[in-house]
N, C-alpha and C positions, 0 to 999 in steps of 0.2 A: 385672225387665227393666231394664236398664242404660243407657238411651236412650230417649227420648218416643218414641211408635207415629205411625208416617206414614198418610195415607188410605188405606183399602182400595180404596173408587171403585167399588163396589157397587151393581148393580143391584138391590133387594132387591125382594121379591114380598110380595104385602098379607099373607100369612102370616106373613110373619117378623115383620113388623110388627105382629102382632098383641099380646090381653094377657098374663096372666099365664101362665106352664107350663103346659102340660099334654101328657100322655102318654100312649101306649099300651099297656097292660097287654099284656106280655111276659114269657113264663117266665126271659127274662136278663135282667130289671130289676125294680128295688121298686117294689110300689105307690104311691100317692098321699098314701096312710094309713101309709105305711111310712118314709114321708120325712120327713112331720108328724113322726113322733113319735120320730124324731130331731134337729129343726130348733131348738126350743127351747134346751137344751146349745149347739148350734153358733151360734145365731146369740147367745148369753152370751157364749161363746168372744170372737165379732167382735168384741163392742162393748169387750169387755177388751181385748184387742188393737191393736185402732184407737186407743183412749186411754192404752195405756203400750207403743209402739214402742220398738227398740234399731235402733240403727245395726247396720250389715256386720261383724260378730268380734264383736259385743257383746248378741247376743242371749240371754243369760245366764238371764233369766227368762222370757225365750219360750220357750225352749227347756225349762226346767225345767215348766212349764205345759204343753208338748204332752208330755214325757216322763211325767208324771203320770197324765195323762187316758188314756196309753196303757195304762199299768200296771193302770186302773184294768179296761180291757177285756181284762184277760189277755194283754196281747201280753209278747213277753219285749222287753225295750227295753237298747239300749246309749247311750251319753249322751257328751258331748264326743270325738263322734269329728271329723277335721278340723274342729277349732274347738269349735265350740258344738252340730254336728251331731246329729242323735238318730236311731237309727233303730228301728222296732219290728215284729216280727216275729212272724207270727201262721201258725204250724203245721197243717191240717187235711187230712191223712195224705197220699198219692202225687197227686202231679198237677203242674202245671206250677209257675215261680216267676216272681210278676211283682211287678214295683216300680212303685210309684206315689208322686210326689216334690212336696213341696212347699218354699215358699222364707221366710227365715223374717225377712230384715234391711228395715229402712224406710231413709227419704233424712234428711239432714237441710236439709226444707222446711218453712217456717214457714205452719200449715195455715190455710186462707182460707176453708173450708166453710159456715161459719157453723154445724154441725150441732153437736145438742147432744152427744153424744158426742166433741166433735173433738180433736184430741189439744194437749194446751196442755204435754208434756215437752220441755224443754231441756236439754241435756248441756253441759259444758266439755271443749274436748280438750285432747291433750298441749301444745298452744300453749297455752291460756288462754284459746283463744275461746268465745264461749257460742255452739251449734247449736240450733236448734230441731231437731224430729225428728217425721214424718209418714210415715205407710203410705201415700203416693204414690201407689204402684204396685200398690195391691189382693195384697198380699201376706198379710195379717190376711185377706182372702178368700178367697184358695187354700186358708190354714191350716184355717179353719172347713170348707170344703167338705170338704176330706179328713180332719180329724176324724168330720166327720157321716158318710162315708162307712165308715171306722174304726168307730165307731157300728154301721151295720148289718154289714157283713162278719161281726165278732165275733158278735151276737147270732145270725144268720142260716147257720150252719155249715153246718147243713145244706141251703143251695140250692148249695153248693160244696167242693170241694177242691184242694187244692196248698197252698203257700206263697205268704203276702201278708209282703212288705217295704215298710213306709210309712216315709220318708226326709224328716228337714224339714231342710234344707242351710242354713245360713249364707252370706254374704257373697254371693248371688247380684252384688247390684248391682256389686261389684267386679270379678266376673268369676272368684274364688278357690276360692268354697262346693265346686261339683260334683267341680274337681279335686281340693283337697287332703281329701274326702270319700272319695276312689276312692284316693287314694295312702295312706290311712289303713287301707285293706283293706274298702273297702264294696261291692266285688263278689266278695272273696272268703270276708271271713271268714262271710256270713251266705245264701251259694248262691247261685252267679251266674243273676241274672235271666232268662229269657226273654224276656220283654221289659220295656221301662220307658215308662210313660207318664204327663203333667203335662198340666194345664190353667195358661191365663192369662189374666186377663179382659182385653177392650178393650173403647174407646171408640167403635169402629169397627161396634158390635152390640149391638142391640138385648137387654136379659134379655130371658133363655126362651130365648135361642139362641146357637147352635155353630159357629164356622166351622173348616175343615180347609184345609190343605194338605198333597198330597205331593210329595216330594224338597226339595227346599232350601226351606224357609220363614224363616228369618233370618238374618240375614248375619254372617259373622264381622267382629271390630271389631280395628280397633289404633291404638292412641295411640303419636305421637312427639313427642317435643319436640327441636327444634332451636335452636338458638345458631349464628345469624348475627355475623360478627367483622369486624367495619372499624377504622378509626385516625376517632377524634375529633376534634374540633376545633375554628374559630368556624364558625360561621352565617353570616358574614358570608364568609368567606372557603372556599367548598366544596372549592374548587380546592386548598386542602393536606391533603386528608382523603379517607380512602373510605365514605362513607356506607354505612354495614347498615341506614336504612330504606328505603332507595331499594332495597337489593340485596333488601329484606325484599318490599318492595311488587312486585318485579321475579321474586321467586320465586311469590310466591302466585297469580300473573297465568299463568306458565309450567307449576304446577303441573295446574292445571286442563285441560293441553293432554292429559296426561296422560289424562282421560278422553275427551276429544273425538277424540284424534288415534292413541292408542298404541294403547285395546283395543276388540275387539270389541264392535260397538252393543248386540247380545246378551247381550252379559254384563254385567250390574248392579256398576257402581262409582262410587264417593262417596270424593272429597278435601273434607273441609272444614276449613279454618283456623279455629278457634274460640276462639283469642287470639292476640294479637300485642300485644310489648311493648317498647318500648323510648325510650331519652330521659327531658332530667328538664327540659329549658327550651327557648324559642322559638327560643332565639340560640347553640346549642350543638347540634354533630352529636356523638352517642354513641359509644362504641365498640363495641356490640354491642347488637342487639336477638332476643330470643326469640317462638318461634312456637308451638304447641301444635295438632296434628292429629288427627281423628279418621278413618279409614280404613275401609270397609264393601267388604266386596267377599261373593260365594258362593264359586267354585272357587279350589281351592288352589293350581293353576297362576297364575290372575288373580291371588289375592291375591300370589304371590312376584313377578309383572309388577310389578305397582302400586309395591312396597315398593320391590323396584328401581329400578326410574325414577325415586322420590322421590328416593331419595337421588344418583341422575345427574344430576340436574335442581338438585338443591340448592348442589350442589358445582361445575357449570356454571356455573348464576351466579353466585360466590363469584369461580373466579377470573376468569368475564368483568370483575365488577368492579374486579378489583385486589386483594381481599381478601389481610391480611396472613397468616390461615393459613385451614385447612380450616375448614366448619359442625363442630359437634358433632351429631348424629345420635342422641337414644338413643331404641331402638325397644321397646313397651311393650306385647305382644300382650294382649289382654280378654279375646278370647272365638271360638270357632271360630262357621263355620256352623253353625245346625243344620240338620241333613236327617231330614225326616220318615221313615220305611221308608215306599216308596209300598205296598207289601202290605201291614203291620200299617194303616196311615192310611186307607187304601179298606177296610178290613174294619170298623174303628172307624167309618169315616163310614156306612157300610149300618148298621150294628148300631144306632148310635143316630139314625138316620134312623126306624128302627121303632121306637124308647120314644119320640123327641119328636116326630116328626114330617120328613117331607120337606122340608118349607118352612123348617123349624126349625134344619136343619144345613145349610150352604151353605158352597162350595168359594170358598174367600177367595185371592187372588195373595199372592205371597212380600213380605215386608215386611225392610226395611234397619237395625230395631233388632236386638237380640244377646240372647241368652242363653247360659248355661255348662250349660245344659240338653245342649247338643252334645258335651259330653262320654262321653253316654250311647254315643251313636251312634259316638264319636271310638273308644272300646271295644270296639268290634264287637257291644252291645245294639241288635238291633232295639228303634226309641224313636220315640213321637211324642208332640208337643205341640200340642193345641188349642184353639183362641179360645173364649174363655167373654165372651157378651155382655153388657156390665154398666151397657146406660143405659137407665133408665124408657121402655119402646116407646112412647110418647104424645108425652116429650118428642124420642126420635129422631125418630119421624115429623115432629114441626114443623120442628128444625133442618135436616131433608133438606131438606124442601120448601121453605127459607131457602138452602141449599145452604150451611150452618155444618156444624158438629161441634161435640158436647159439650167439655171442657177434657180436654186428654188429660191421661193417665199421667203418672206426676212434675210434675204442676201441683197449685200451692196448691188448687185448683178439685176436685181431681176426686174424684168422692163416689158410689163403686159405688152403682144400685139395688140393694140386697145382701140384699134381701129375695127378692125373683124367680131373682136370680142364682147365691144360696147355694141356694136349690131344684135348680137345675136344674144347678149343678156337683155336687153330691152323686146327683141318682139320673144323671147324666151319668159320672161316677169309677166308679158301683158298678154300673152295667150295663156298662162297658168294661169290669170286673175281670169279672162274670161271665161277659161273652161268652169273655176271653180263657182262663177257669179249663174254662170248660166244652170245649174243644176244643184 
């Protein structure tokens, strides 16, 4: 996920709060004894993972490591598709095709856990700078769950039938993985899906549980960077000069009208400036100062308002000021909505409301970070993705009751329960797959 996760704002009930998993034996889910003894392999998987991440395009021995472990379970596996992609594919005679996706690139954050496992890998990039590099994002979790899941499917042939396509995508955090995945031929050359379905853990829930949403649950994102252009000059003398940080300070104040004034209170939008640059001395006006935006919107009508008006608004102040030519504008799309299918997401959330429990899976509101997950759904796959809880229930309960949160997603900080939580994404993944093979 491409963006730190905002508060859910959760009521939650003493159930959810509870301790470790546990489940209800269901003919569409594994046992208890059945997850055991897959868990050992996966949670190896994690802790390899956790301590040698790759960056976004650079997951090169991620990749080779899930490719392996597939081969190992008989899947027929294809390898550097869009990128480092792998996908593996596991035959068991007529019945539906469903894809189940995980994501495979880390950030590069210098990791603060203190845990013994924690990842101490640094890379140098095409600059020469040194990155440190971190599974931030519980990415090395998703993997392991759906390995363990992998795991059972394969041994378990006979509780199902159809095709299983497991997908570990590259470059999520950039926003590139899903697509150039799908423009490489990943829904055609291997049976287009009936449906596709991913988990993601947050900070937001407790291990041992589930949140769902449907229709639009993340918001698409887009980066611009703009170049503000004035004439230079002294400091001392403003009056021969068009200042671009006064026109900069002057946009970013007008931007913001944009949500207040232009679009409907109903629909969820986010202007944030998240640099601004410009100048090199106290006594010296610049000739241009640069901006850098992040953009969150759901509907695609909003999103083309928003984009608009940005740039109305940009170029309004320019030449209110005087400006000697236009901003430069370049727009940098991330990541679309994703929108859950409210029928597959309501069938998912009953299904596993019976293996883990009612209390245990709860209807969470739409959040304004992004994933390239939407690309599923961009394709016309019915697709959903749901919240996998991944903080120690004991310590959630204390922080509630402090009214904190854990450290979220992409923090030095943040260090799945991934014991409780790799339980319950794995018989969580493979009673989804079973409900959906079975009908």
């Amino acid at each position: 996920m491409n963006t730190k996760a905002l508060p859910f704002c959760l009521v939650l009930s003493a159930g959810l709060l509870g301790g470790p998993m546990a489940f209800s034996a269901t003919p569409n889910a594994p046992s208890s004894a059945d997850v055991s003894a897959v868990y050992p392999a996966s949670e190896a998987l994690y802790l390899d993972l956790h301590q040698h991440p790759e960056l976004s395009g650079h997951e090169v021995q991620t990749a080779a490591k899930l490719a392996e472990n597939l081969r190992q379970l008989k899947f027929e596996v294809t390898t550097g598709l869009g990128g480092t992609g792998v996908v593996g594919v596991l035959k068991n005679g007529a019945g539906r095709t469903v894809l189940l996706r995980t994501e495979m690139d880390a950030l590069p954050v210098l990791e603060n856990t203190g845990l013994p496992y924690a990842s101490k890998v640094t890379v140098t990039n095409a600059s020469g700078v040194t990155l440190p590099v971190m599974q931030a994002c519980g990415h090395d979790l998703h993997m392991s769950a759906w390995f363990g899941t992998a795991q059972w499917m394969s041994t378990h042939k006979n509780r199902w039938h159809g095709t299983l396509i497991l997908v570990a995508q590259p470059a999520e955090e950039l926003g590139e993985g899903a697509k150039a995945m799908i423009s490489d031929g990943l829904l055609t050359r291997f049976g287009r899906p009936d449906y596709a379905i991913a988990l993601h853990d947050t900070n937001m829930l407790p291990s041992g549980s589930l949140g769902y949403t449907a229709g639009y649950a993340l918001a698409a994102s887009d980066s611009l960077d703009i170049t503000l252009y004035g004439r230079g000059g002294h400091g001392g003398r403003p009056q021969q000069t068009v200042d671009p940080i006064v026109m900069a300070a002057r946009t970013v104040l007008a931007l913001q009208t944009i949500v207040s004034r232009e679009t409907n209170p109903i629909d969820p939008v986010v202007i944030t400036v998240g640099s601004i640059h410009g100048g090199s001395k106290h006594n010296i006006v610049p000739d241009e100062v640069h901006l850098q935006l992040t953009v969150r919107t759901y509907k695609t009508e909003v999103r083309s308002q928003v984009l608009a008006a940005i740039e109305r608004m940009t170029k309004a102040e320019a030449q209110a000021a005087g400006a000697p030519k236009e901003p430069v504008i370049t727009l940098m799309p991330v990541a679309q909505a994703t929108y859950n299918d409210p029928a597959l997401t309501q069938r998912l959330a009953a299904n596993l409301q019976n293996v883990l429990g009612k209390d245990q899976v709860v209807e969470v509101p739409p959040n304004t970070v992004s994933e390239d997950f939407a690309e599923f759904h961009a394709a016309g796959i019915p697709s959903a993705i749901l919240w996998l809880g991944a903080v120690e229930p004991q310590k959630f309960k204390d922080l509630q009751s402090r009214h904190e949160s854990a450290p979220e997603l992409h923090s030095a900080l943040w260090a799945p329960d991934y014991p409780n939580a790799l339980r319950t994404g794995i018989t969580a993944e493979t009673a989804a797959l079973l409900d959906l093979f079975a009908r």
